[in-house]
Every structure is written in structure tokens, then in C-alpha cells.
NULO-912998 format. One record per residue (C-alpha): x, y, z. Coordinates in steps of 0.1 Angstrom, whole numbers, plus 5000, padded with zeros to 4 digits. Each point is the difference from the previous one (the first is absolute). Layout:
% NULO-912998
> px, py, pz
> X, Y, Z
...
This chain:
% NULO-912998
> px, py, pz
> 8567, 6062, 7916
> 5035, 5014, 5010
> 4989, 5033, 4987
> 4968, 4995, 5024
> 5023, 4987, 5030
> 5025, 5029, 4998
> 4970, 5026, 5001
> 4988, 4987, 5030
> 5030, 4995, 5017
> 5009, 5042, 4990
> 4963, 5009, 5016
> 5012, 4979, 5031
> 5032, 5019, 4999
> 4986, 5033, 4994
> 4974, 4995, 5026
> 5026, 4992, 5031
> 5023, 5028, 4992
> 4965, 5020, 5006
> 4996, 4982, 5032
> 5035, 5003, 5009
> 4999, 5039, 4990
> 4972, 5000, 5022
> 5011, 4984, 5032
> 5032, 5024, 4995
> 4977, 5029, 5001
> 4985, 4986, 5030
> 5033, 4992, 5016
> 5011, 5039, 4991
> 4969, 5010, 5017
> 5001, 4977, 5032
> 5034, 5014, 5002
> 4993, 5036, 4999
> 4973, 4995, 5025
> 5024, 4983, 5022
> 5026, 5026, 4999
> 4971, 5028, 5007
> 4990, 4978, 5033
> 5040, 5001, 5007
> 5003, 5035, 4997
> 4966, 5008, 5022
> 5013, 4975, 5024
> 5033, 5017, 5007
> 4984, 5035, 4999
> 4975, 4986, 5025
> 5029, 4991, 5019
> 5020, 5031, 4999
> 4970, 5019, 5010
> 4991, 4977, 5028
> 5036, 5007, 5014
> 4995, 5038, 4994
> 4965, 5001, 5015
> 5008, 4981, 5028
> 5033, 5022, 5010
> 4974, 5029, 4998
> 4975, 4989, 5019
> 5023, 4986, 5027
> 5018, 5043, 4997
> 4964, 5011, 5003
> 4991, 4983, 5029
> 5032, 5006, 5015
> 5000, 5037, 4994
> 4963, 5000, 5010
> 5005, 4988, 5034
> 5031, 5024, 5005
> 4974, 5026, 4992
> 4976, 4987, 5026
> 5030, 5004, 5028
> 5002, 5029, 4988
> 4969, 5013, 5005
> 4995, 4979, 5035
> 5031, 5027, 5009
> 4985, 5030, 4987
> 4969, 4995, 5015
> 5021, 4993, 5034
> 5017, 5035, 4998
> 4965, 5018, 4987
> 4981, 4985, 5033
> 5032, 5011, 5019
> 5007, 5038, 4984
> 4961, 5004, 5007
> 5004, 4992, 5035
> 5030, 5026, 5004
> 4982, 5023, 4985
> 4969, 4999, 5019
> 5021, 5002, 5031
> 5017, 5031, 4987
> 4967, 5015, 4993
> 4986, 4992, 5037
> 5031, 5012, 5016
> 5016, 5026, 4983
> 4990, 5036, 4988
> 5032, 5022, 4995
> 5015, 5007, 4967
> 5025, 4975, 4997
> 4972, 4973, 5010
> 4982, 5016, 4970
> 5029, 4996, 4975
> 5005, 4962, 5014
> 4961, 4994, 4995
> 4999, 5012, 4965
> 5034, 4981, 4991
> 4982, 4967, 5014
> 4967, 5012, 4982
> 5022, 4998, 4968
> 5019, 4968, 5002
> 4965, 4983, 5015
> 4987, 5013, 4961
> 5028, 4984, 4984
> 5004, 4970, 5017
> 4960, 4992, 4994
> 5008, 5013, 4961
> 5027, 4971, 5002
> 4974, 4971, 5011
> 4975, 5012, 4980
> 5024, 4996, 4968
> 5017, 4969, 5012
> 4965, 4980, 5007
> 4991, 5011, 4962
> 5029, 4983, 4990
> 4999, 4971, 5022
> 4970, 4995, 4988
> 5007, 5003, 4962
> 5026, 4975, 5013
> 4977, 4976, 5009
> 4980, 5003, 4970
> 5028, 4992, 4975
> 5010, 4973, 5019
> 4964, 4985, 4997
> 4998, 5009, 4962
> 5034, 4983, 4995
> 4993, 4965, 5025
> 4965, 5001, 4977
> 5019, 4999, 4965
> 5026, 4969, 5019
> 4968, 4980, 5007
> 4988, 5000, 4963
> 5034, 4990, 4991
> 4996, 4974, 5031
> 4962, 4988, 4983
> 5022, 4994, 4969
> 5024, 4976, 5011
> 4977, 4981, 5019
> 4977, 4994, 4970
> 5035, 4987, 4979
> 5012, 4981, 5026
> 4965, 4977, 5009
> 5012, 4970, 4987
> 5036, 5000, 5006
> 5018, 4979, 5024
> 5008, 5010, 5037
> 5036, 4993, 5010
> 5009, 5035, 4993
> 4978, 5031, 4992
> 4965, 4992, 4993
> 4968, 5004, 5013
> 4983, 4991, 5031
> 4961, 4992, 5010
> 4998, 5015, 5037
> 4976, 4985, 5019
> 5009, 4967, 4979
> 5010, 4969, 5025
> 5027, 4972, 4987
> 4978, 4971, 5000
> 5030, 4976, 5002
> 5005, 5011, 5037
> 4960, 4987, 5006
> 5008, 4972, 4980
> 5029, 4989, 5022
> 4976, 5007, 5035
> 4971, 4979, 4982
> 5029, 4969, 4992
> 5005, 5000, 5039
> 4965, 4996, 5007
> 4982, 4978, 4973
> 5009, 4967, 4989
> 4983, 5002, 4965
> 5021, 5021, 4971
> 4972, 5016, 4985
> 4980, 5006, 5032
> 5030, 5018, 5014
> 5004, 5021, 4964
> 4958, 5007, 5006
> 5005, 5010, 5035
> 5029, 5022, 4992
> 4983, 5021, 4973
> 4973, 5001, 5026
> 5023, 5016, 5027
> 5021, 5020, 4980
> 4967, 5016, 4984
> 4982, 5004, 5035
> 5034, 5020, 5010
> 5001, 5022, 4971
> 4968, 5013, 5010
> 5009, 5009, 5034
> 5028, 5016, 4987
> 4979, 5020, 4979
> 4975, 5013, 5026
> 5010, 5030, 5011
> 4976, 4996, 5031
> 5022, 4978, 5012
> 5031, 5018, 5022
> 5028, 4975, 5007
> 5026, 5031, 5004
> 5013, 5019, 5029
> 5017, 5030, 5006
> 5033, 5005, 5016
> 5028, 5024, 5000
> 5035, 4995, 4987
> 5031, 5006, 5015
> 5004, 5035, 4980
> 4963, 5005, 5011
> 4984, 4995, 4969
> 4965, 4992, 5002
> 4992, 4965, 4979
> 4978, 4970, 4995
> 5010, 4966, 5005
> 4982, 4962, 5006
> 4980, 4999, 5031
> 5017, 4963, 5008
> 4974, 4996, 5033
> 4968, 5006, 4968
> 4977, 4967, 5005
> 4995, 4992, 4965
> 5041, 5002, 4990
> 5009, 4978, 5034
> 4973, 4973, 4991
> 5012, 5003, 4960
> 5037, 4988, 5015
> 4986, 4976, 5025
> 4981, 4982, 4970
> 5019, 5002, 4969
> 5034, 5006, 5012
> 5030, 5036, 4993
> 5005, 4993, 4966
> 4962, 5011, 4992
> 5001, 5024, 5028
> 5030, 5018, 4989
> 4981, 5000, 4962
> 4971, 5017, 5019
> 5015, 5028, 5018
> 5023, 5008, 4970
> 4971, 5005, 4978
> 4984, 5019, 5028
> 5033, 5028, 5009
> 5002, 5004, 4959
> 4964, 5007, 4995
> 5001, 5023, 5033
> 5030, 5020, 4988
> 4988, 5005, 4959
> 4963, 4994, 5003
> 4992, 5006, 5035
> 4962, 5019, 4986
> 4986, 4969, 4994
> 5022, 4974, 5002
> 4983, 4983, 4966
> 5026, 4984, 4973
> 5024, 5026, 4983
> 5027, 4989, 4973
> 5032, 5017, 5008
> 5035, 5000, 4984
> 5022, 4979, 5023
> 5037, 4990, 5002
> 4996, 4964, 5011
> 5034, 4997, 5009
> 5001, 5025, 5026
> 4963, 4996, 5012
> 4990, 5037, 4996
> 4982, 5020, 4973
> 5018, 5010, 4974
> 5016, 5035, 4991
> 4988, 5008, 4961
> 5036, 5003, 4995
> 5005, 4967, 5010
> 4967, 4991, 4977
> 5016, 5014, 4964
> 5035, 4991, 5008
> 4985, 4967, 5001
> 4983, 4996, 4969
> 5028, 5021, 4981
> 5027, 4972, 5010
> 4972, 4974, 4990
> 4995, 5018, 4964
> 5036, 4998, 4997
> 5009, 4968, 5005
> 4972, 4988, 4977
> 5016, 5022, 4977
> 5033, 4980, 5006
> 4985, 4965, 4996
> 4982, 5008, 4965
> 5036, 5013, 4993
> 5018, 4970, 5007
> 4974, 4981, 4981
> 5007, 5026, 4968
């Protein structure tokens, strides 16, 4: 019987080491994968800082380029003007000499914008090739960070409305709890819509003091005056947010986007911003499962 006992309680034994050989394996495994998500992480990181200084030089460098050529074209318009006077006017040898000087630097000067456009525009197309690669990386940390919470960096449905603000207007209006919570899903998914039809133009356009040409609320639009009339600011600020961030990233159509946002400043987020992020949340859950060690 003890015989029997101490065989059973060996197969017991010799079956939980397995296990626990197993889950160590596992563990080894998770950990390896971990420290490969780490690494892509940081190089994602380092390259979003490097491709973001380059495409901030290109564009830079690109648009010095185009002054450039503005100029040139300036003094080609103007050495062709000189010269065609020259040609009505005078005939003598020394007019000739002038002429054919003028002749050569008008040559030169048109060799010069014809290179500089080329690379202006080779410019432009590096800077598109590299802002495409920065958006991949962008589609990336939006998918991660879906379900993470929104004090800091996360992810933001534009077009969305905050339903507590139409909760709030509904509570000033109906008595009844749940007919104020029905009526307030009601309004808040009415609104929504309107945000979301792009037939619908509640913007108008001013200049700035630097005279930049830009798009802001049309305060005197019928539909935003009555919205504030009935249901209060608090909704109608939540309204014409919604509507200035969907006019400035998805202006096309104005339907739903996801974006990367920093919730603390407001604004969408910078993909440097984005990885630093979720590098300083790896590492303090690195720290915690430390501490717990």
C-alpha cells in the first residue's frame, strides 16, 4: 500500500516539474517576445525622430528652393526684357557684344530653373514617400492603443460627441431619469450626424492678422445658434470642437477618423509623442513585475 502511495505521489511529482518546466519555457518565450516588441518599439521611436527631422529639412529646404526659383524666374522675365530692348534699339558693335553677353547669362539663368525645379520637385517627392512611411507607423499605434485609457496619449474617435455634456442639457429639461438619458442619446446621436454631413457648411472664412487665409465657426449659422438656444454652451462647445477637428484632419468628408491624440494638450499627437508614450508605459510595467520578483 505504501509502495502503491509513494508511486503515485512520484508520478504526481514528476508530472508538475513537467508542468512547471513547461510554464518556464513559456515564461522564457513570453519574455523573449517581450524584449523583441521593446527593441521594435524604441527603433520605431528612434526612426520616428529621425524621419520626422528629415522631413521637417525637406520641406524646409524645398520651400527655400521654391524662393529660389520665384527669384530666378524674376531676373529671367527681367534680362529678357533688357534684352529685347537692346535688340530694338541698338545696332553698333558694342550693342552686339552686350546682346550676346545677355543672350548667354538668359541661357544659364533658364539652365539654373530648369535644374532647380527638378530638384524641387524630387524634393517634394521624398518628402511624400517619407510623411507616407510616418503614417504606417501612425496606423500602428492607433491599432495598439484602441483600448487604452485617455488622460494622456491615446486615441481619439473624431466626429465622436461626449454624451455626458447631452446628458447634463437633457437633466435641465426632463424631470424623469431615464427619459432624460433616452432623450440625450437621441440628441447626441441626431448631432453626430450633422456633424458628419459634409453638405452641411457651418464654417466661414476670414483672414488673420499675418494674413493667413483660414476657416473658423460661422457663429451667425442657424442650426449652431438654435443648438445653443436649446441645449445650452456646454453641448455647443462639444459641437463645434468636433466640427474645427474634423475640418482640419478630415475636412474630404468629414465622416469618423480615429487619430492619435494627446488629451492633455487637446491636439493630435506627434508619433514621437505616440512611441515615447508606450515605451515609458512598457517600462514601468517592466518595473512593477520587478518589484513583485
Amino acid at each position: 500500500m505504501l509502495a502503491e502511495e509513494r508511486k503515485l505521489w512520484q508520478r504526481e511529482k514528476h508530472q508538475l516539474q513537467l508542468k512547471n518546466i513547461e510554464l518556464e519555457n513559456q515564461i522564457d518565450m513570453k519574455k523573449n517576445e517581450l524584449e523583441h516588441c521593446h527593441k521594435k518599439l524604441q527603433h520605431m521611436n528612434e526612426r520616428a525622430e529621425s524621419e520626422q527631422k528629415k522631413a521637417e529639412n525637406l520641406i524646409a529646404l524645398a520651400e527655400k528652393r521654391k524662393r529660389e526659383n520665384e527669384k530666378l524666374h524674376s531676373e529671367i522675365i527681367e534680362l529678357k526684357d533688357q534684352l529685347q530692348a537692346k535688340q530694338a534699339v541698338n545696332e553698333d558693335f558694342e550693342a552686339q557684344k552686350n546682346i550676346k553677353a545677355l543672350e548667354q547669362m538668359l541661357k544659364e539663368k533658364e539652365q539654373e530653373l530648369t535644374d532647380l525645379s527638378e530638384f524641387y520637385n524630387a524634393l517634394i517627392f521624398k518628402e511624400r514617400s517619407n510623411n507616407d512611411e510616418l503614417q504606417g507607423a501612425r496606423k500602428e499605434l492607433i491599432e495598439g492603443l484602441k483600448n487604452h485609457s485617455k488622460i494622456y496619449i491615446g486615441v481619439k474617435t473624431l466626429g465622436d460627441l461626449d454624451l455626458k455634456a447631452f446628458q447634463v442639457a437633457a437633466k435641465r429639461r426632463y424631470t424623469a431619469l431615464e427619459e432624460a438619458n433616452e432623450r440625450a442619446v437621441e440628441l447626441c446621436s441626431m448631432w453626430e450626424d450633422y456633424v458628419g454631413d459634409s453638405n452641411w457648411n457651418p464654417y466661414k472664412v476670414i483672414m488673420d492678422e499675418t494674413g493667413k487665409i483660414m476657416e473658423i465657426i460661422d457663429e451667425e449659422d442657424k442650426k449652431l445658434k438654435n443648438l445653443k438656444t436649446e441645449l445650452g454652451d456646454e453641448v455647443y462647445k462639444v459641437v463645434t470642437t468636433s466640427l474645427m477637428e474634423l475640418n482640419e484632419h478630415n475636412s474630404s468628408g468629414r465622416y469618423k477618423i480615429q487619430e492619435l491624440w494627446n488629451f492633455k494638450a487637446g491636439r493630435k499627437a506627434t508619433l514621437k509623442e505616440g512611441v515615447a508614450y508606450i515605451l515609458k508605459q512598457w517600462n514601468a510595467l517592466k518595473n512593477m513585475k520587478r518589484r513583485r520578483n
